[in-house]
N, CA, C and O atoms as a GROMACS GRO file, in nm:
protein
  380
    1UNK      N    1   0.081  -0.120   0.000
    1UNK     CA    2   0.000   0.000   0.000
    1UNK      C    3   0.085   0.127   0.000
    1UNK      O    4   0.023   0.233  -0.003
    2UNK      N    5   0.187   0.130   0.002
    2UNK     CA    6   0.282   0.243  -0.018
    2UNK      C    7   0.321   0.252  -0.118
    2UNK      O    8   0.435   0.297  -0.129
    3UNK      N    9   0.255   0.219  -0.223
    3UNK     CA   10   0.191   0.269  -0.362
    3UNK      C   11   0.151   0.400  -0.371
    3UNK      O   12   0.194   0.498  -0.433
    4UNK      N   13   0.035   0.376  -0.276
    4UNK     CA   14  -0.072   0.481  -0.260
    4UNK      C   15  -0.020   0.581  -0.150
    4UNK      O   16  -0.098   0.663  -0.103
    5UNK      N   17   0.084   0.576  -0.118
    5UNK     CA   18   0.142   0.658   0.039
    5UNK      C   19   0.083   0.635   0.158
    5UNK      O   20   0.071   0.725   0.242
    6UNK      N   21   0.023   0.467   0.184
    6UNK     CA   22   0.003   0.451   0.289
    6UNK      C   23   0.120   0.376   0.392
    6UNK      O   24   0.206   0.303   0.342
    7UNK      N   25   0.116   0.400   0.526
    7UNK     CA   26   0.194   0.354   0.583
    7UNK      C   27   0.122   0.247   0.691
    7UNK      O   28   0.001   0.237   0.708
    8UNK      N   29   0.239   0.161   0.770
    8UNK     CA   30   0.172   0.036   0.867
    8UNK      C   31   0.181   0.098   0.976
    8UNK      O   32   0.285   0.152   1.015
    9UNK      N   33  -0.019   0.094   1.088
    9UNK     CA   34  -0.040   0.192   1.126
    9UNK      C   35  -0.073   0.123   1.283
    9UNK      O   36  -0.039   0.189   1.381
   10UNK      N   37  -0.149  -0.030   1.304
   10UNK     CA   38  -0.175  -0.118   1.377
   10UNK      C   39  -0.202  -0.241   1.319
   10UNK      O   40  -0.239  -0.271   1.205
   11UNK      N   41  -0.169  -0.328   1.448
   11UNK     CA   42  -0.213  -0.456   1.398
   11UNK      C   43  -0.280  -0.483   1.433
   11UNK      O   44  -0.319  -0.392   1.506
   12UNK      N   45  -0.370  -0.597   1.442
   12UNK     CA   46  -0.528  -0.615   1.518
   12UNK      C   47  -0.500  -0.801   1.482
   12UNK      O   48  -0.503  -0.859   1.373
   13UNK      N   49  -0.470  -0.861   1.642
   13UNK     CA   50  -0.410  -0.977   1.631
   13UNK      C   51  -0.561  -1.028   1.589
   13UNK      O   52  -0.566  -1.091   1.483
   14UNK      N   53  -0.678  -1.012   1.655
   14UNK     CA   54  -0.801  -1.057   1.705
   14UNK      C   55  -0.879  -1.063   1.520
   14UNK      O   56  -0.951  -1.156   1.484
   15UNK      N   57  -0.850  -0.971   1.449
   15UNK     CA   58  -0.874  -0.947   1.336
   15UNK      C   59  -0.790  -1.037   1.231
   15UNK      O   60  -0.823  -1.103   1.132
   16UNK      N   61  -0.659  -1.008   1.299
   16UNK     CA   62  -0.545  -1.080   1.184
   16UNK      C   63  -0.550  -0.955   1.060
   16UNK      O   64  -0.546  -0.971   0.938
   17UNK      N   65  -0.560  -0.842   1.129
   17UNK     CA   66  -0.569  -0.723   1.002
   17UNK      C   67  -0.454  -0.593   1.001
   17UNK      O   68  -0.413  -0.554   1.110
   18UNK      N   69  -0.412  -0.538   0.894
   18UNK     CA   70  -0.318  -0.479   0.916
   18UNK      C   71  -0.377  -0.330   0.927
   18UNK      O   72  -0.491  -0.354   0.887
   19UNK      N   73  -0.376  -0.228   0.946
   19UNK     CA   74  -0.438  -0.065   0.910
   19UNK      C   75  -0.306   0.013   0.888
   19UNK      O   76  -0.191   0.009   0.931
   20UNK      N   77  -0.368   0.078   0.810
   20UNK     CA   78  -0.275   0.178   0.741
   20UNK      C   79  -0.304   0.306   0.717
   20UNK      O   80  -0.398   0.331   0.643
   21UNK      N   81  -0.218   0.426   0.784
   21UNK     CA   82  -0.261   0.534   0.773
   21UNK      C   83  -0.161   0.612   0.670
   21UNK      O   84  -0.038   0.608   0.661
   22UNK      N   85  -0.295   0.709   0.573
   22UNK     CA   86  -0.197   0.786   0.481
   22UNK      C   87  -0.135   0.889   0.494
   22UNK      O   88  -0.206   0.976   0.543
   23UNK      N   89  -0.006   0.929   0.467
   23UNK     CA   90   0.103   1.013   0.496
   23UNK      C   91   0.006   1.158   0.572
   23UNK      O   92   0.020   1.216   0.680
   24UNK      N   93  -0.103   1.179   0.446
   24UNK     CA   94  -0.172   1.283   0.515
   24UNK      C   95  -0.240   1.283   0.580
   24UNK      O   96  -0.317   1.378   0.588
   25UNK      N   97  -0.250   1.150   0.685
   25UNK     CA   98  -0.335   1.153   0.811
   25UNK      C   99  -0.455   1.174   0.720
   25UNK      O  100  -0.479   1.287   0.763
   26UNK      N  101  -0.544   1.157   0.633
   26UNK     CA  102  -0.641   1.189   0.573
   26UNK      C  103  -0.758   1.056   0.534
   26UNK      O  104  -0.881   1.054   0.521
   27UNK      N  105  -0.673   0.973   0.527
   27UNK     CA  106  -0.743   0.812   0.523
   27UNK      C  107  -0.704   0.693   0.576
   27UNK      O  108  -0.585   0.681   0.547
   28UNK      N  109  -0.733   0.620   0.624
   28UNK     CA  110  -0.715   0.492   0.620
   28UNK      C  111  -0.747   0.373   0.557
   28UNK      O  112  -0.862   0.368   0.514
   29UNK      N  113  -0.680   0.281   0.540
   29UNK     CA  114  -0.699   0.150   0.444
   29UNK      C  115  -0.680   0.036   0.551
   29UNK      O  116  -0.619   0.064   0.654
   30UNK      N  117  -0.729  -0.089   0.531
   30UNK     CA  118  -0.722  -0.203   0.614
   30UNK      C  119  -0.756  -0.273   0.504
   30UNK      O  120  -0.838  -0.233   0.421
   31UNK      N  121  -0.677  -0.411   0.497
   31UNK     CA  122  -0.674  -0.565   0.441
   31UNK      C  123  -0.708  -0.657   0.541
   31UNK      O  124  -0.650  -0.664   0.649
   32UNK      N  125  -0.809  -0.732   0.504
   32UNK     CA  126  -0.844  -0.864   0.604
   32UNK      C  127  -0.836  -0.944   0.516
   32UNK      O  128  -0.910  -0.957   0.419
   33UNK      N  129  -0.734  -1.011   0.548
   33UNK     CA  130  -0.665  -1.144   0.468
   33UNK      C  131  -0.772  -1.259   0.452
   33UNK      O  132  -0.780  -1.324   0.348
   34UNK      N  133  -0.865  -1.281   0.576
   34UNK     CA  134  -0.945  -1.398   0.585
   34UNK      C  135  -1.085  -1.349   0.492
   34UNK      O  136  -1.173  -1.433   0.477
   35UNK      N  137  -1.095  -1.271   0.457
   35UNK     CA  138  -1.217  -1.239   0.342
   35UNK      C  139  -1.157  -1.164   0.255
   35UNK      O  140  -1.238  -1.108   0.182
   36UNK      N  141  -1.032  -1.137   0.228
   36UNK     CA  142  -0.943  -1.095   0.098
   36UNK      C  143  -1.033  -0.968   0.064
   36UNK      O  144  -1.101  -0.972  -0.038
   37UNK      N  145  -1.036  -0.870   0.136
   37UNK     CA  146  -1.090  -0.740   0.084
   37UNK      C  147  -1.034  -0.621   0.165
   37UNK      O  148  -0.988  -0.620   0.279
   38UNK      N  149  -1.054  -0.499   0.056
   38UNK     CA  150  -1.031  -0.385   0.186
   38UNK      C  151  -1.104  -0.268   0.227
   38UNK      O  152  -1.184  -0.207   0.157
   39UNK      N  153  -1.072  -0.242   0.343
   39UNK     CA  154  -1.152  -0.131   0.346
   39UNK      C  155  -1.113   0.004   0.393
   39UNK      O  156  -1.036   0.026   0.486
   40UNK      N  157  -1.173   0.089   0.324
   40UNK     CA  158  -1.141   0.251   0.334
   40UNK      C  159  -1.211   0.327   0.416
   40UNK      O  160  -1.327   0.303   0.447
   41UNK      N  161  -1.142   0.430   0.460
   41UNK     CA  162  -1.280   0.484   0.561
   41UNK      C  163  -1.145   0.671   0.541
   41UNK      O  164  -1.024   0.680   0.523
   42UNK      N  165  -1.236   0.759   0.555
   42UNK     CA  166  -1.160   0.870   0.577
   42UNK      C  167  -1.154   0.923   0.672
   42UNK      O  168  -1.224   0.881   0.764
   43UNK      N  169  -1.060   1.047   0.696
   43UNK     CA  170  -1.012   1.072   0.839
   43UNK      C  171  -1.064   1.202   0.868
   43UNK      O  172  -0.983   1.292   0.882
   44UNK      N  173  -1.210   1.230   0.880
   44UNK     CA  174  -1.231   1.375   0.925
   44UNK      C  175  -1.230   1.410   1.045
   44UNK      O  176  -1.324   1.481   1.080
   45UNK      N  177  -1.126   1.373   1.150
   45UNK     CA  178  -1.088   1.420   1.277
   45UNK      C  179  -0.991   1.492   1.313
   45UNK      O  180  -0.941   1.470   1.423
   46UNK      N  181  -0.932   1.612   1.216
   46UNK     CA  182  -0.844   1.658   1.208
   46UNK      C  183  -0.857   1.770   1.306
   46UNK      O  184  -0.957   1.840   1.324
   47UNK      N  185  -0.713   1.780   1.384
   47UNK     CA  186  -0.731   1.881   1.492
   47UNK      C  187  -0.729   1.971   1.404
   47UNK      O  188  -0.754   1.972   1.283
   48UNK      N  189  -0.671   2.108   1.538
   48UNK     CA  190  -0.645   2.254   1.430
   48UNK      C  191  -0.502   2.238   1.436
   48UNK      O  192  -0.442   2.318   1.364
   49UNK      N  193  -0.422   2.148   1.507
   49UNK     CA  194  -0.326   2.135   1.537
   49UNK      C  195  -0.224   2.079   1.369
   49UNK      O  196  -0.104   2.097   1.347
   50UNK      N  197  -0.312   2.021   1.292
   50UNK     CA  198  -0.225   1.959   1.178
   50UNK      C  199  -0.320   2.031   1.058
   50UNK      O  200  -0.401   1.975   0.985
   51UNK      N  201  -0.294   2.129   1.060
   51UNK     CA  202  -0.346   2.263   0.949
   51UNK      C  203  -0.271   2.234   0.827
   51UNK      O  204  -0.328   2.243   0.718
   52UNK      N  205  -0.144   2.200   0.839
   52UNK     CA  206  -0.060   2.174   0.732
   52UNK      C  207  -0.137   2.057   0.606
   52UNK      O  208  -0.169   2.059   0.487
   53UNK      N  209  -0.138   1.953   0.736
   53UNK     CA  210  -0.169   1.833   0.656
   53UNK      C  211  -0.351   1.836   0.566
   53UNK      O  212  -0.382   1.772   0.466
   54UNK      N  213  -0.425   1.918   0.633
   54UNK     CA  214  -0.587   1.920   0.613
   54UNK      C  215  -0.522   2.033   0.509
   54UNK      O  216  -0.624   2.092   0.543
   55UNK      N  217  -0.472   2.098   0.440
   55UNK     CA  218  -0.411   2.194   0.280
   55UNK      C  219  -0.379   2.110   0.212
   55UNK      O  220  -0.392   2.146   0.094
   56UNK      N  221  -0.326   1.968   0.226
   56UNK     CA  222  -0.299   1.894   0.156
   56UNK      C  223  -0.396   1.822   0.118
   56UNK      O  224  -0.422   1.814  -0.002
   57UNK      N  225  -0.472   1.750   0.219
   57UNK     CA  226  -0.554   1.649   0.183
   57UNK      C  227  -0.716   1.692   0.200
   57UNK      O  228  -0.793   1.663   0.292
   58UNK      N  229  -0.745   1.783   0.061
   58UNK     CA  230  -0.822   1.804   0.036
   58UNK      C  231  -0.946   1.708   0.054
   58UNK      O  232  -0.916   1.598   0.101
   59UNK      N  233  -1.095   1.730   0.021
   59UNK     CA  234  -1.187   1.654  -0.006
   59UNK      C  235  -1.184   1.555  -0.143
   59UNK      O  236  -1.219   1.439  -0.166
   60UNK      N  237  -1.117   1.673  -0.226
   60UNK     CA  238  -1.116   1.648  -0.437
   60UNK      C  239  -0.950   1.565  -0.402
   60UNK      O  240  -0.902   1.517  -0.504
   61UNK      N  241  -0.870   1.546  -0.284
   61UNK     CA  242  -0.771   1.483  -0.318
   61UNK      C  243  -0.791   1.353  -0.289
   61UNK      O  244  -0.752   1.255  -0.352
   62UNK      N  245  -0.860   1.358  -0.179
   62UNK     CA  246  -0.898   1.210  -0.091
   62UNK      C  247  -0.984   1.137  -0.256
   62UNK      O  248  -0.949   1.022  -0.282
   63UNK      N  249  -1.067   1.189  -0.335
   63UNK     CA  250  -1.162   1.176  -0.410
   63UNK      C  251  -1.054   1.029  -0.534
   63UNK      O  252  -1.051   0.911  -0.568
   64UNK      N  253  -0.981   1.179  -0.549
   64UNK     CA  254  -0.898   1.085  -0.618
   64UNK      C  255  -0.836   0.976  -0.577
   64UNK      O  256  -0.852   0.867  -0.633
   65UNK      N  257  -0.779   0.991  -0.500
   65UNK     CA  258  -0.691   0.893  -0.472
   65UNK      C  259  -0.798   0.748  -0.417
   65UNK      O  260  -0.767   0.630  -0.400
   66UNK      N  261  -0.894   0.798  -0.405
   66UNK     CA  262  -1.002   0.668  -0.370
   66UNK      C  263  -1.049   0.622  -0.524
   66UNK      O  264  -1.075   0.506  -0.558
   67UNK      N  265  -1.053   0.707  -0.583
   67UNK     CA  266  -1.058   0.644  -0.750
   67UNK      C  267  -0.972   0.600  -0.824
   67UNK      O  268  -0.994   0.518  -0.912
   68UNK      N  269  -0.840   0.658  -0.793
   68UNK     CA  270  -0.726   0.559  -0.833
   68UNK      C  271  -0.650   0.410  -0.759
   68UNK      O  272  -0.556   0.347  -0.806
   69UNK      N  273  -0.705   0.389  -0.667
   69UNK     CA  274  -0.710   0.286  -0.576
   69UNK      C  275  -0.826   0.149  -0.673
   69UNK      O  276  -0.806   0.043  -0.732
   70UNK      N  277  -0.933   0.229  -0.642
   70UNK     CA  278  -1.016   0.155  -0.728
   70UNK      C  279  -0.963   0.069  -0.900
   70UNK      O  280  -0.963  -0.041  -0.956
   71UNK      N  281  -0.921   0.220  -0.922
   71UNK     CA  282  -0.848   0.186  -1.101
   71UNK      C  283  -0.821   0.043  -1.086
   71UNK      O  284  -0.874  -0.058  -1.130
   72UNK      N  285  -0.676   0.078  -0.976
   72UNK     CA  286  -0.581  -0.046  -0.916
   72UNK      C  287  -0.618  -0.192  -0.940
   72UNK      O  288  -0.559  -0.269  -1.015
   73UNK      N  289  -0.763  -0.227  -0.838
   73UNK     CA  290  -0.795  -0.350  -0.848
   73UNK      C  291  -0.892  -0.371  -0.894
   73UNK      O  292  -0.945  -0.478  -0.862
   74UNK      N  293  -0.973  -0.266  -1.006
   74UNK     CA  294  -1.027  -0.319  -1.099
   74UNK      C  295  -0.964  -0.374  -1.212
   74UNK      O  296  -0.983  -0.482  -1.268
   75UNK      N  297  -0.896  -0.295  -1.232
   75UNK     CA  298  -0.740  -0.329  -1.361
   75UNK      C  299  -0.702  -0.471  -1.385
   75UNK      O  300  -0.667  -0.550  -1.297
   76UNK      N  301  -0.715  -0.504  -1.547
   76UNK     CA  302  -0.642  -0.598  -1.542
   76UNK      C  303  -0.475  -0.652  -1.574
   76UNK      O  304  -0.442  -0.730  -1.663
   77UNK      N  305  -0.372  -0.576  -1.459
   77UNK     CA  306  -0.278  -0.590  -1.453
   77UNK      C  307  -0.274  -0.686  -1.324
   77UNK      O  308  -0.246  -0.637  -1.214
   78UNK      N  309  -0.303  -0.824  -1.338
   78UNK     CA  310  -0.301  -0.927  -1.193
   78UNK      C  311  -0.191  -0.912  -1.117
   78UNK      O  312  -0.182  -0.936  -0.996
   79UNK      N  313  -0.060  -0.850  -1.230
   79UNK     CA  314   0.041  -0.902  -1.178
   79UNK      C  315   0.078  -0.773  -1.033
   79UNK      O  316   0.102  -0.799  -0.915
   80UNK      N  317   0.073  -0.674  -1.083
   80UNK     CA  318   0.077  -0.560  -0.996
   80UNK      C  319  -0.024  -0.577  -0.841
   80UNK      O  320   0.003  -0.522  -0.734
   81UNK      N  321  -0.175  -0.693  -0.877
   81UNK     CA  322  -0.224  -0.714  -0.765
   81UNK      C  323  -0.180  -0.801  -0.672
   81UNK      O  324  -0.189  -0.787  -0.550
   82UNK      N  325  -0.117  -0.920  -0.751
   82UNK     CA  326  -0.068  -1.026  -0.718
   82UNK      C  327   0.038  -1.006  -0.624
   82UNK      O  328   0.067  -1.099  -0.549
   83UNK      N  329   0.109  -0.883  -0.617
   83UNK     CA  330   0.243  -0.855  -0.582
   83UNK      C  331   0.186  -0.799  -0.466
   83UNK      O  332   0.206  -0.860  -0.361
   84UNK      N  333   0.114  -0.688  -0.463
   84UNK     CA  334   0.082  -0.623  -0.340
   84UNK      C  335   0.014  -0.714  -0.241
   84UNK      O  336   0.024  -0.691  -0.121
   85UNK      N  337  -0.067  -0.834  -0.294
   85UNK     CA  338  -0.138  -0.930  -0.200
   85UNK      C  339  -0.007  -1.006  -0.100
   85UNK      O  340  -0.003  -1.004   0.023
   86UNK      N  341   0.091  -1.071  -0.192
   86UNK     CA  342   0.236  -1.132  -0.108
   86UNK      C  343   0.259  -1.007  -0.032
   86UNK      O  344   0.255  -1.026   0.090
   87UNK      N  345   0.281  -0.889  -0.067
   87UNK     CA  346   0.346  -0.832   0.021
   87UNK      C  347   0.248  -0.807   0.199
   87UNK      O  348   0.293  -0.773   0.308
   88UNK      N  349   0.136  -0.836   0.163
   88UNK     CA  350   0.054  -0.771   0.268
   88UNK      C  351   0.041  -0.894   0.358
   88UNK      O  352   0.020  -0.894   0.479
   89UNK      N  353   0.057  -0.994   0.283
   89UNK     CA  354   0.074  -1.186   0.365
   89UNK      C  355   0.206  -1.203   0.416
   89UNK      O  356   0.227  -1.271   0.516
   90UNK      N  357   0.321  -1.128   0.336
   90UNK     CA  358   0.445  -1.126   0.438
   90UNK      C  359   0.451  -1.018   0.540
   90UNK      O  360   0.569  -1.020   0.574
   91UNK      N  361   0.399  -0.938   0.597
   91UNK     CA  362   0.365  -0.801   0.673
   91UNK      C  363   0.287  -0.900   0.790
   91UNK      O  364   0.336  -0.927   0.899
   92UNK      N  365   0.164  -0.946   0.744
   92UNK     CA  366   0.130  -1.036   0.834
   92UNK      C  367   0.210  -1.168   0.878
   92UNK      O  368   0.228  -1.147   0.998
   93UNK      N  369   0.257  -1.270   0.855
   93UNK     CA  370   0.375  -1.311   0.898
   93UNK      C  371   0.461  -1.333   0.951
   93UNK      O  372   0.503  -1.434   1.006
   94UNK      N  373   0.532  -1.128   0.927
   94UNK     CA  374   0.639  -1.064   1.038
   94UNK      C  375   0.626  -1.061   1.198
   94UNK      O  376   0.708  -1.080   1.288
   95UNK      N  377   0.429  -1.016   1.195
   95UNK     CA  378   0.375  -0.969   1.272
   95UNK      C  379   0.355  -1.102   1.417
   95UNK      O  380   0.295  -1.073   1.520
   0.00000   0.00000   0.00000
């Protein structure tokens, strides 16, 4: 997921799930390996304290980048999915 500029954010043993928060504090992503899907959720809890980061991560940016995510694994490039799936099964693994 650091494709997309997400980073590894918690683990959730109970889940077996990884979360990932994006550079701009603006979204999160989670993979649950045991139903092979993910899920997005956005981050509108922004203090006043990270002003910087809420200039960056617009509404129209989050927009995109949730539509180019999509592109991702609608696409039929398997191989590019295929790769990010190992990587997210060795992350879990480590863990």
């Amino acid at each position: 997921l650091e494709l997309f500029g997400f980073l590894p954010f918690k683990y959730s043993e109970s889940n077996k799930t990884v979360q990932y928060v994006h550079i701009t504090g603006g979204m999160f992503c989670m993979y649950q390996e045991c139903h092979e899907t993910f899920q997005w959720s956005w981050n509108h809890m922004f203090s006043d304290r990270s002003q910087t980061f809420k200039a960056e991560c617009t509404e129209k940016f989050q927009d995109i980048m949730l539509s180019d995510f999509k592109k991702f694994f609608y696409g039929k490039d398997d191989e590019r999915l295929s790769s990010l799936i190992d990587s997210l099964k060795i992350n879990y693994e480590s863990n």
